[in-house]
TORPA-4810 file (N, C-alpha, C, O; in nm, 3 decimals):
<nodes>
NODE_1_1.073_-8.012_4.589_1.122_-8.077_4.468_1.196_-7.973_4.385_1.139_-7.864_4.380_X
NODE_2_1.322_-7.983_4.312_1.385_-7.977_4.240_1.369_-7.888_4.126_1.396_-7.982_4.051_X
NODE_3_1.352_-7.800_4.052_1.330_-7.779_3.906_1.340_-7.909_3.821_1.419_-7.992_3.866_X
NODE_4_1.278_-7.940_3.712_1.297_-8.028_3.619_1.458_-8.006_3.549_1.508_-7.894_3.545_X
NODE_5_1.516_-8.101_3.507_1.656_-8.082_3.433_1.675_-8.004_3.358_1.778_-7.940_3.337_X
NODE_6_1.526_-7.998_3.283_1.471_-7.928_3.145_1.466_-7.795_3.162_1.479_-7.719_3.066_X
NODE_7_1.444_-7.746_3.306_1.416_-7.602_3.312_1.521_-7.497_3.313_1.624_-7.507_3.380_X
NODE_8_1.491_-7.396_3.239_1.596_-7.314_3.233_1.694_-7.257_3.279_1.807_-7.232_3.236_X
NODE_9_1.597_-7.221_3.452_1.756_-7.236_3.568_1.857_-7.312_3.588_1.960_-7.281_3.647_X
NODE_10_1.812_-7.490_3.504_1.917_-7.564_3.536_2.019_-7.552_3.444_2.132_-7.593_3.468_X
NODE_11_1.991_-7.503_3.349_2.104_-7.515_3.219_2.206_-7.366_3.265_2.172_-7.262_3.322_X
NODE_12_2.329_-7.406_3.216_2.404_-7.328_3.245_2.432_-7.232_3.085_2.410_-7.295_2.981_X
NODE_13_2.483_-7.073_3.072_2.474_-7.016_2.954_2.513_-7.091_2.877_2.429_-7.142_2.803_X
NODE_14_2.643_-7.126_2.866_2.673_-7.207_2.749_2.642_-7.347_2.695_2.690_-7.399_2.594_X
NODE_15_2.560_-7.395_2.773_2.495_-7.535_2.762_2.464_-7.540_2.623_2.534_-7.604_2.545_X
NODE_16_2.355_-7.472_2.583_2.266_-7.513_2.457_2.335_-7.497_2.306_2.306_-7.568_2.210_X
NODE_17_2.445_-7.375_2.305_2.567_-7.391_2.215_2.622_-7.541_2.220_2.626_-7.637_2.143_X
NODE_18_2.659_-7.512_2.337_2.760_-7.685_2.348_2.693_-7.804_2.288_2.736_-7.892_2.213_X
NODE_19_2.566_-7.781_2.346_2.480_-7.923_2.252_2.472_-7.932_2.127_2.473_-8.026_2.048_X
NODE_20_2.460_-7.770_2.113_2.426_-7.754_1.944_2.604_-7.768_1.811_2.606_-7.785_1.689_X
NODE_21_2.702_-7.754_1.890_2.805_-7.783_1.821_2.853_-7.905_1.794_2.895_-7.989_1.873_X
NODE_22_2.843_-7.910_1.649_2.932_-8.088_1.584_3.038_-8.148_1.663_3.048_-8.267_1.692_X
NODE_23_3.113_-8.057_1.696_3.264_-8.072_1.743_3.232_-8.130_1.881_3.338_-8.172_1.927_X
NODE_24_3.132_-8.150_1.966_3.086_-8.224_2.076_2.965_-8.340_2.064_2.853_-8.359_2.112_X
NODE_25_3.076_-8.418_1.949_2.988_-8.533_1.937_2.991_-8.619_2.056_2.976_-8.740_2.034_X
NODE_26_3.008_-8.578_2.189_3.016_-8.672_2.312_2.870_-8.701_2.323_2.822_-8.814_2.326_X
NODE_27_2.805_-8.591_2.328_2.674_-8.574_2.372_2.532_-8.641_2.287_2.516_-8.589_2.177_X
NODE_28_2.464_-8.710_2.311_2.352_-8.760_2.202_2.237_-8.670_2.213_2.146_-8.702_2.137_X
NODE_29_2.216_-8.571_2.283_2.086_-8.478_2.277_2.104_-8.430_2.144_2.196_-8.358_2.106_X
NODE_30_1.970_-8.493_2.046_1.935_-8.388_1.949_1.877_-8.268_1.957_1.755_-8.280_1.966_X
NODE_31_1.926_-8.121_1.957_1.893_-7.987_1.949_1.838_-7.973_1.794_1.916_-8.000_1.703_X
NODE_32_1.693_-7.927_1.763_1.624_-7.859_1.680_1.770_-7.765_1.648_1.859_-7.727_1.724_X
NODE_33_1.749_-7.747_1.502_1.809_-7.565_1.472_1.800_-7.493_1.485_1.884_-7.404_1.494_X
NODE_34_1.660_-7.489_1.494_1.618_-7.332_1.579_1.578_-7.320_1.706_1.470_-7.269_1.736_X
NODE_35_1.647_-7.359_1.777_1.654_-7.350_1.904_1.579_-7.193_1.944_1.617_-7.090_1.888_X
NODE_36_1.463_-7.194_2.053_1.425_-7.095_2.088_1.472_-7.033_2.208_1.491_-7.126_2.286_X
NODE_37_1.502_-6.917_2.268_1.536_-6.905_2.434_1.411_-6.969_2.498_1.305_-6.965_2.436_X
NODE_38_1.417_-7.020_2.606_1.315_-7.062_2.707_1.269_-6.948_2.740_1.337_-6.847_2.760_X
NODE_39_1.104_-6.963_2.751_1.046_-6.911_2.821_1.011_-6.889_2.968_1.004_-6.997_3.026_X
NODE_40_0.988_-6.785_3.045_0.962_-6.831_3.186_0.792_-6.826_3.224_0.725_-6.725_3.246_X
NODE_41_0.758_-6.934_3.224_0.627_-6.924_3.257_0.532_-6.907_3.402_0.566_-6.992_3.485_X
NODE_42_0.468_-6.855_3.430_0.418_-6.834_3.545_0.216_-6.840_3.555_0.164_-6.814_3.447_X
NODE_43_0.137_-6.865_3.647_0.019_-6.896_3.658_-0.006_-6.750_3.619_-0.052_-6.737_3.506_X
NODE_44_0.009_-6.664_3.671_-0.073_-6.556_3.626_-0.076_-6.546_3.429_-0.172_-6.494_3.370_X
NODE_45_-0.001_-6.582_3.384_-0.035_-6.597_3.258_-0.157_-6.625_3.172_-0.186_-6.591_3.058_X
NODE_46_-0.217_-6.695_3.259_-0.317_-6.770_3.170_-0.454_-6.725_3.296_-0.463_-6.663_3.402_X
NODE_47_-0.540_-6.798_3.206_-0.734_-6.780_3.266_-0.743_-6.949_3.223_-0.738_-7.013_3.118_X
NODE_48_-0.761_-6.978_3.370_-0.811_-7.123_3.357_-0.932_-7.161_3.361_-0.991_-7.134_3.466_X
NODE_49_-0.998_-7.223_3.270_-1.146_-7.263_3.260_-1.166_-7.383_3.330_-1.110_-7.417_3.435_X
NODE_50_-1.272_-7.463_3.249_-1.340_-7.576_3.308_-1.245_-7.714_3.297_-1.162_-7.729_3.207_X
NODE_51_-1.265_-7.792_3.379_-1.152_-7.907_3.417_-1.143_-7.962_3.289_-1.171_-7.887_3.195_X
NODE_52_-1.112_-8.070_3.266_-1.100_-8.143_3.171_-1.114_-8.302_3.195_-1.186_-8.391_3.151_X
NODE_53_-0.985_-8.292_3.309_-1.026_-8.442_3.350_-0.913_-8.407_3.457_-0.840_-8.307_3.462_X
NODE_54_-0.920_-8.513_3.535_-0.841_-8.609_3.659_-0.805_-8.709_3.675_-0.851_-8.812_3.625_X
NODE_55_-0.637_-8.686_3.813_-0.592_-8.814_3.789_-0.545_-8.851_3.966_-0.601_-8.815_4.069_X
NODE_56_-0.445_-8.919_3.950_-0.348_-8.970_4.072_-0.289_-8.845_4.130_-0.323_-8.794_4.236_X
NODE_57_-0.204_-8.804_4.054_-0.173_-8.662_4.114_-0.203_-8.545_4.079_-0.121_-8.457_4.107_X
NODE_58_-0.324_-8.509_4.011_-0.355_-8.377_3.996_-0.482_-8.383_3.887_-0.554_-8.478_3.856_X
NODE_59_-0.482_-8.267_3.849_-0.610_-8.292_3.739_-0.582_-8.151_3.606_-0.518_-8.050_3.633_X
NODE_60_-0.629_-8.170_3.504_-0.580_-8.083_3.389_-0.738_-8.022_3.333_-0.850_-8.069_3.312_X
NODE_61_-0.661_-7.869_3.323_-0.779_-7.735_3.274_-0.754_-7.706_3.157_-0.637_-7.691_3.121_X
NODE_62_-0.868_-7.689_3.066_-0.838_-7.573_2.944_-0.841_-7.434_3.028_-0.917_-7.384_3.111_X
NODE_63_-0.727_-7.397_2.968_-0.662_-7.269_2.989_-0.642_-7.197_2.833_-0.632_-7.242_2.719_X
NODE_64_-0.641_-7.075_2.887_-0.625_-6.970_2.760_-0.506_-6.884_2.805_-0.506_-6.868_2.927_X
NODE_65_-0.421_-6.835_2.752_-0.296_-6.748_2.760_-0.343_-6.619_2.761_-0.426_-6.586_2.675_X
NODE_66_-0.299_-6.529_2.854_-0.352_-6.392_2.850_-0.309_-6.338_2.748_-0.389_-6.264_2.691_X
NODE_67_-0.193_-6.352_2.699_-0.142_-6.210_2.617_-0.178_-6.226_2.475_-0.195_-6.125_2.407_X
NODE_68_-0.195_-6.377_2.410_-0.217_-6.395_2.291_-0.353_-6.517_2.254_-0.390_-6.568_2.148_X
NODE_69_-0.409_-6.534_2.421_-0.494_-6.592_2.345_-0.532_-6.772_2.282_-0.623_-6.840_2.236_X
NODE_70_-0.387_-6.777_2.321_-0.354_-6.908_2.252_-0.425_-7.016_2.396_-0.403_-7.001_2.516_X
NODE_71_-0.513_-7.122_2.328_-0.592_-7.214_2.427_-0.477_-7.352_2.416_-0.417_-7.392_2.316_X
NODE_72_-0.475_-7.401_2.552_-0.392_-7.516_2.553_-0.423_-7.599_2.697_-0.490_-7.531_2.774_X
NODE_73_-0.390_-7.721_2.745_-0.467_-7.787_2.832_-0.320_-7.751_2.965_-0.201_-7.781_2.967_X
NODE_74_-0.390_-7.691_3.040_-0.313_-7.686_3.186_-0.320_-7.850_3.331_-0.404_-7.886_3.413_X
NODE_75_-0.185_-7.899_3.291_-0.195_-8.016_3.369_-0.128_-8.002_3.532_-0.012_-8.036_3.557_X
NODE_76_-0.218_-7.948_3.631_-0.144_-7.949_3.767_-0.141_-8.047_3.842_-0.240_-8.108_3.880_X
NODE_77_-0.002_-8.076_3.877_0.059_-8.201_3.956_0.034_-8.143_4.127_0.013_-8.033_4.178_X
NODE_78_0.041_-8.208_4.150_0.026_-8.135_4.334_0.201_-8.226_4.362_0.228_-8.338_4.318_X
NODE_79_0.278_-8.154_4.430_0.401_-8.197_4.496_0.390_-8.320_4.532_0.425_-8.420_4.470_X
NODE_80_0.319_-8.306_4.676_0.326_-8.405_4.766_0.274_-8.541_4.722_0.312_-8.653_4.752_X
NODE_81_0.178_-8.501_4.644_0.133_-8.673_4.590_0.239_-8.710_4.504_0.270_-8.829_4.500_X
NODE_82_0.295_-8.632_4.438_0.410_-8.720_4.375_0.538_-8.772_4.463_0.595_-8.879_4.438_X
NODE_83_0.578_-8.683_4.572_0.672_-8.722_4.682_0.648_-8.858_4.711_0.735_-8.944_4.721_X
NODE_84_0.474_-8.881_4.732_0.459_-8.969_4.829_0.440_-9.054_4.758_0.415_-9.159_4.817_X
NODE_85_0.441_-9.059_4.646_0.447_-9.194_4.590_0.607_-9.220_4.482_0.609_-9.308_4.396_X
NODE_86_0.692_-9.157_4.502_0.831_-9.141_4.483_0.845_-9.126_4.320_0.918_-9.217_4.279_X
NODE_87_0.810_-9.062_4.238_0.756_-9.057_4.137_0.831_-8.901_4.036_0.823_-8.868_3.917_X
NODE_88_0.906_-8.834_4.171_0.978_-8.715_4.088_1.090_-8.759_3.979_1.103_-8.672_3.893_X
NODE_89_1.136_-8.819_3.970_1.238_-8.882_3.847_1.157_-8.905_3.737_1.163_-8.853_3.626_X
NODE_90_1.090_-8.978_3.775_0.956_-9.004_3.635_0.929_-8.831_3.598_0.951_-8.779_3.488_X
NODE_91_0.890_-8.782_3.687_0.817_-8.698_3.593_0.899_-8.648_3.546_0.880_-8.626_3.426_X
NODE_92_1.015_-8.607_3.596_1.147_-8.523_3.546_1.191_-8.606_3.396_1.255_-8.543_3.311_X
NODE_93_1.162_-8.715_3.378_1.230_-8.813_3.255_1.112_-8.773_3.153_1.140_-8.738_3.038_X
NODE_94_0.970_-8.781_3.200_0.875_-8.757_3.079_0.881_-8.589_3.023_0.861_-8.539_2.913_X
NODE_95_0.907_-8.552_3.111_0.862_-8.382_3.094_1.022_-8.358_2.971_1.016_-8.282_2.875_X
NODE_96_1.120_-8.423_2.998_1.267_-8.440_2.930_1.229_-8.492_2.809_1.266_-8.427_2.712_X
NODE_97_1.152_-8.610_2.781_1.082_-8.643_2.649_1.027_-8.586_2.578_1.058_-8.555_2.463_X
NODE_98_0.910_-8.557_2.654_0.791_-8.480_2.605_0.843_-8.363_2.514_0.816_-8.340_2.396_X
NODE_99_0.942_-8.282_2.621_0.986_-8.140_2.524_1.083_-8.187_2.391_1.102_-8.106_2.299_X
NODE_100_1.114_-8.257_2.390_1.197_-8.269_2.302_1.102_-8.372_2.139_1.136_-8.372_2.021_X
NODE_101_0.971_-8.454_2.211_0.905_-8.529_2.092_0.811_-8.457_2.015_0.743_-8.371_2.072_X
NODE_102_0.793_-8.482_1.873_0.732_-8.397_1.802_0.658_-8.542_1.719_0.715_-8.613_1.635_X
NODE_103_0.561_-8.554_1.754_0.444_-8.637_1.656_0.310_-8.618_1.665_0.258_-8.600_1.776_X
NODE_104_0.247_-8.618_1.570_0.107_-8.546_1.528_-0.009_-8.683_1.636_-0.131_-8.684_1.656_X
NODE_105_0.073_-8.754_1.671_-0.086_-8.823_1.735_-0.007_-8.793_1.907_-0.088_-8.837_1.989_X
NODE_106_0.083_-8.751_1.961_0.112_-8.738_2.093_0.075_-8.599_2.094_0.106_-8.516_2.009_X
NODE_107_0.020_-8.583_2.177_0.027_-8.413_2.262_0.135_-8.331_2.289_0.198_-8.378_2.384_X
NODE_108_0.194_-8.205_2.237_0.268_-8.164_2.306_0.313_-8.086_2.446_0.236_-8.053_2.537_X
NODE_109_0.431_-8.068_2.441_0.427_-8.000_2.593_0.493_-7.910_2.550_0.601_-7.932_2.494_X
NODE_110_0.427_-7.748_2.571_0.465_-7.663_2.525_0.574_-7.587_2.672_0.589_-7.465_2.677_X
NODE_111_0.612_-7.642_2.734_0.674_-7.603_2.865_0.602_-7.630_2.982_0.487_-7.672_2.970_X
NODE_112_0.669_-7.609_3.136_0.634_-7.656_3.270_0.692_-7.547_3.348_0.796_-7.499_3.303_X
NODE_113_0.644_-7.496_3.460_0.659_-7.448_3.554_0.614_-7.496_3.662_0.534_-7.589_3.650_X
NODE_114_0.659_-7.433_3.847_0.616_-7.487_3.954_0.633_-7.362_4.013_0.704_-7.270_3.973_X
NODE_115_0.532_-7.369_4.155_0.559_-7.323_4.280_0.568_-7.430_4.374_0.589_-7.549_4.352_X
NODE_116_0.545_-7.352_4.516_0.583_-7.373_4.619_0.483_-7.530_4.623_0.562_-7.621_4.650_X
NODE_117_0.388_-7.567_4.611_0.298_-7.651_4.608_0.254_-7.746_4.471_0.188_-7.848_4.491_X
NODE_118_0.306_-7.697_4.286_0.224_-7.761_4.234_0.360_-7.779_4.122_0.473_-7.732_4.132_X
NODE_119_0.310_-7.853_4.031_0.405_-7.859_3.932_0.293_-7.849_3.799_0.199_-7.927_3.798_X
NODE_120_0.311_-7.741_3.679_0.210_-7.718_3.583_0.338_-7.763_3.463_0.449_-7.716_3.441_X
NODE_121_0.252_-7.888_3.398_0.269_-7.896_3.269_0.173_-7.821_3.178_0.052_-7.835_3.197_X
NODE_122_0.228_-7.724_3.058_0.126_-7.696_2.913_0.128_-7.748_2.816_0.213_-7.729_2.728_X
NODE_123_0.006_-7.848_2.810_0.034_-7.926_2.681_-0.091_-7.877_2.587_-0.198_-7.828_2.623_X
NODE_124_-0.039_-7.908_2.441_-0.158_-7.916_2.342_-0.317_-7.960_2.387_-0.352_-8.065_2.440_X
NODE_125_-0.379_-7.873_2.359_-0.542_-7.892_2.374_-0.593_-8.051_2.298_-0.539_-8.073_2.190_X
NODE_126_-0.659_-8.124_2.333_-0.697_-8.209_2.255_-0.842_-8.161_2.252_-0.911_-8.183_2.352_X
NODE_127_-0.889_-8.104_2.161_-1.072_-8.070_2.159_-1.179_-8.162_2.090_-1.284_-8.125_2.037_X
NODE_128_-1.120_-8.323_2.105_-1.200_-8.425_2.040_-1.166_-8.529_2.170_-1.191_-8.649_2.159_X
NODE_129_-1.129_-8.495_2.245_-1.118_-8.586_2.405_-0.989_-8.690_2.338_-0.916_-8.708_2.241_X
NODE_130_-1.039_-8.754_2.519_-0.914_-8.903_2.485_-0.951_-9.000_2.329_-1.060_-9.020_2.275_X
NODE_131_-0.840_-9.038_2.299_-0.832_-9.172_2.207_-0.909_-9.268_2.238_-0.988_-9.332_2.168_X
NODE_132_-0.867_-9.280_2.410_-0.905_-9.399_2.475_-1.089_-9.406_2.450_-1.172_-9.486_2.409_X
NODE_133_-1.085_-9.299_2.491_-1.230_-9.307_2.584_-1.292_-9.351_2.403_-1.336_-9.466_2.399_X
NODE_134_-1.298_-9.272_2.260_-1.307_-9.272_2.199_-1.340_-9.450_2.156_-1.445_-9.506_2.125_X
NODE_135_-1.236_-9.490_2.168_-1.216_-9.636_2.141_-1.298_-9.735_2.264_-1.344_-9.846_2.237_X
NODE_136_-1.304_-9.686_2.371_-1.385_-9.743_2.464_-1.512_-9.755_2.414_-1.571_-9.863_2.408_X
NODE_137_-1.577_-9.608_2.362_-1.708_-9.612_2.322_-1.753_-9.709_2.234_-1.840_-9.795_2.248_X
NODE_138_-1.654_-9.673_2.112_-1.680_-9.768_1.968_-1.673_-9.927_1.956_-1.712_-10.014_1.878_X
NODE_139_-1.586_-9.912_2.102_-1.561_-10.088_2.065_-1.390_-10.108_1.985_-1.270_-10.104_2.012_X
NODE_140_-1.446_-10.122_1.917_-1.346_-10.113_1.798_-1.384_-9.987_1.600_-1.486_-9.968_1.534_X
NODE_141_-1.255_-9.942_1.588_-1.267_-9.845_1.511_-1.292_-9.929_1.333_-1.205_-10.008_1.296_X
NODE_142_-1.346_-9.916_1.292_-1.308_-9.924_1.113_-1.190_-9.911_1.101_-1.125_-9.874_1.199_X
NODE_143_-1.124_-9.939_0.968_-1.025_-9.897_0.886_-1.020_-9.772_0.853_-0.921_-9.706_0.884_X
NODE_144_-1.099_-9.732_0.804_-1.122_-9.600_0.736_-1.125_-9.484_0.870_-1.081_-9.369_0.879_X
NODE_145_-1.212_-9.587_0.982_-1.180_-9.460_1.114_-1.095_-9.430_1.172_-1.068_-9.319_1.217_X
NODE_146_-1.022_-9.557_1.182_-0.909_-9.593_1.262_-0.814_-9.508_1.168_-0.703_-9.510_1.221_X
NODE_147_-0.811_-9.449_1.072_-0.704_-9.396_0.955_-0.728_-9.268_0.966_-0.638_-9.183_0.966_X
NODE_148_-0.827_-9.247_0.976_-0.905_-9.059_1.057_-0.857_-8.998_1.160_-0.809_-8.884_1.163_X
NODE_149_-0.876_-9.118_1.292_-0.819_-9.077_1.408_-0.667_-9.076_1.408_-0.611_-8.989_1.475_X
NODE_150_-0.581_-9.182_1.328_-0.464_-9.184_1.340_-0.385_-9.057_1.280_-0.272_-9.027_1.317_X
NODE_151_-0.470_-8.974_1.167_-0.447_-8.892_1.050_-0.340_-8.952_0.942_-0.246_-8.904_0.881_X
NODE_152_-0.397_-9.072_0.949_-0.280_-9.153_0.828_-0.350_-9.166_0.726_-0.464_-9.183_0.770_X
NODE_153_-0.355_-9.171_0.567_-0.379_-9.239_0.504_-0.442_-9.407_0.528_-0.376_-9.488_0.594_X
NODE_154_-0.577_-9.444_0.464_-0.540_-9.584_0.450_-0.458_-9.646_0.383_-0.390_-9.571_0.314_X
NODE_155_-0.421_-9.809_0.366_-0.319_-9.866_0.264_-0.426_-9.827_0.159_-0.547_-9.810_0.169_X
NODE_156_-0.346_-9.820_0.065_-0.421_-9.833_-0.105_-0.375_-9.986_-0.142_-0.263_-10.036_-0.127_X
NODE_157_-0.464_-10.032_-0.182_-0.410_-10.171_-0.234_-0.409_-10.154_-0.407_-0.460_-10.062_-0.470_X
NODE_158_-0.336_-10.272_-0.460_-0.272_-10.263_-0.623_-0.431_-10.317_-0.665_-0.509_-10.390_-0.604_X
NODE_159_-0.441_-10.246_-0.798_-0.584_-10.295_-0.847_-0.633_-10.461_-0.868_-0.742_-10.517_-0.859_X
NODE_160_-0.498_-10.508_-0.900_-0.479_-10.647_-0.899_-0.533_-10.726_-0.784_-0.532_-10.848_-0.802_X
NODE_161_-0.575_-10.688_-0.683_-0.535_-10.741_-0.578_-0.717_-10.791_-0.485_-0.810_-10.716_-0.455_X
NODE_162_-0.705_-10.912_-0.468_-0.818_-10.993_-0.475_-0.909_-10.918_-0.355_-1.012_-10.976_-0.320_X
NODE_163_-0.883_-10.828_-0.311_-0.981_-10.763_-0.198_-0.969_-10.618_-0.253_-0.962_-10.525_-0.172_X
NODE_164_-0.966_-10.588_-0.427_-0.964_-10.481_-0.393_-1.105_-10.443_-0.508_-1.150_-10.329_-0.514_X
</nodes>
């Protein structure tokens, strides 16, 4: 399989200028301003701990970064299960999302690398588990919980107002 689109070998030097200039309003990729250089990431980087969970094609570790420390959830894809279930475009389209979405209730993906055998997404640690499972347990959440987990505010209602 391929590098992702996203990955740095694929971009050519002047790519990320080009995106980033007005004067090529052809293009709809929104570029951040502060565009960072890509990193190149590699397994020896990190100390992978205890699983986390599993899936269809692979299963995801808390991992810790050697040099600074920083804890984040290591998601390894295995190749072939994704071959065999024809599924490399997908991932190539989410991993294209992912880097580019920034919202406080999605996980991020702090970058991806591969070898010869695996494909590693690094995404944000979640250290309060799935949503799901969360919501599985409870049933259903409160207002007030459901406003916790979301990190939203509840509505405030007007004092006037017959439920309040």
């Amino acid at each position: 399989m391929a590098p992702p689109p996203s990955s740095p070998s694929s971009l050519r030097k002047g790519d990320a200028a080009d995106l980033r200039d007005p004067r090529n309003s052809h293009t709809s990729v929104s570029i951040p301003p502060a565009v960072q250089p890509a990193r190149e990431f590699h397994l020896g980087m990190f100390e992978i701990g205890r699983p986390l969970g599993k899936g269809k094609f692979g299963r995801v570790y808390l991992a810790k970064e050697r040099k600074n420390g920083f804890v984040c959830a290591l998601k390894v894809l295995h190749k072939h299960e994704l071959q065999k279930n024809q599924v490399e475009k997908q991932l190539r389209r989410e991993i294209e999302i992912q880097s580019n979405l920034r919202h406080p209730n999605i996980l991020q993906l702090y970058g991806h690398f591969h070898d010869s055998k695996r494909v590693f997404l690094i995404l944000e640690f979640a250290g309060q588990g799935e949503l799901y499972k969360m919501l599985q347990k409870a049933r259903r959440f409160s207002e007030p919980r459901a406003a916790e987990v979301s990190d939203t505010p509840p509505p405030r209602l007007p004092s006037d107002s017959p439920l309040y």
